[in-house]
C-alpha positions, 0 to 999 in steps of 0.5 A, spaced: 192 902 585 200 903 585 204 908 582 212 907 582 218 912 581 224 913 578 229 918 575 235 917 569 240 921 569 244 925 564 250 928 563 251 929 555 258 932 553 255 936 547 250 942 547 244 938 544 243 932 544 238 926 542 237 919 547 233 914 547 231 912 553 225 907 551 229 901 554 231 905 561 223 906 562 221 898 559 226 896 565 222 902 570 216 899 568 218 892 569 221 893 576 214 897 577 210 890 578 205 894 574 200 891 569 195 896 566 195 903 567 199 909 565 207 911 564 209 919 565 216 921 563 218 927 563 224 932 563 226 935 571 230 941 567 227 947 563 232 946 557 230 938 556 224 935 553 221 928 552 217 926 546 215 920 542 217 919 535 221 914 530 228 912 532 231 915 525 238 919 525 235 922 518 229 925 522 233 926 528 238 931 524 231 935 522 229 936 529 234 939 529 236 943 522 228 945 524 229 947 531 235 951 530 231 955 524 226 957 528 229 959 536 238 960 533 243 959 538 247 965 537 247 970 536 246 970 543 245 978 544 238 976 539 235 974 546 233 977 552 233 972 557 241 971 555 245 974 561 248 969 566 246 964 561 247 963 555 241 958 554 234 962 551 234 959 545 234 951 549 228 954 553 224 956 546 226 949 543 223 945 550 217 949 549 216 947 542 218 939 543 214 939 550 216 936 557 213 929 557 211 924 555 204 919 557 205 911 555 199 906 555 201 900 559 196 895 557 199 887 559 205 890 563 208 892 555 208 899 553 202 900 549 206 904 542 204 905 535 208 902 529 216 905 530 214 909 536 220 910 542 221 915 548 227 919 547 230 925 551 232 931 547 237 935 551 239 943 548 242 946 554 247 939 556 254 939 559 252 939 566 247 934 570 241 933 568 234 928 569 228 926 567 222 922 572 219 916 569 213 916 573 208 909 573 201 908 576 196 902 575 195 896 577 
């Protein structure tokens, strides 16, 4: 078995922000060499997340209405973590969105449902940030 490793870096000018990285982890796996087996992504950073989803803007924009309903950024006095940073509400949107992502790779493809794509979803940007691709197989 072979396994392969790679890193994509961020640096979103904005608090939050959504990418889609599928075509960064396409090419991965193309340098990987590997055939069958699995893909891992996931995020390096505590306020980040990777998931699978539609590329849609209009669900893109819920996310992030839903996400804002269920752990606000301000007021940041609400949250207990908040002191040198003003990020727990980035913490509690990570865990709800989860950290990574596991891909089938079947025929040296990315096995996907319909309209499935892998994005990074950013909530606590404006500084360096990274995500791990990770492949084994054969």
């Amino acid at each position: 078995m072979k396994s392969f490793r790679k890193e994509l870096h961020f640096h979103l000018p904005t608090r939050r922000g959504i990418v889609n990285i599928t075509p960064q982890v396409e090419e991965a796996l193309k340098e990987s060499g590997i055939r069958e087996g699995l893909v891992l992504v996931n995020a390096m950073n505590i306020t980040a997340s990777v998931f699978i989803n539609d590329d849609e803007s209009g669900l893109h924009h819920d996310y992030e209405v839903w996400l804002e309903k269920l752990a606000p950024e301000k007021p940041y006095s609400q949250y207990h973590h908040n002191g040198f940073e003003d990020n727990a509400d980035a913490h509690l949107k990570r865990t709800v969105m989860g950290r990574e992502a596991v891909v089938a790779v079947t025929d040296g493809k990315l096995d996907f449902g319909t309209w499935e794509q892998i994005f990074y979803f950013e909530f606590d940007g404006k500084r360096d940030k990274r995500a791990l691709i990770k492949i084994i197989g054969e």
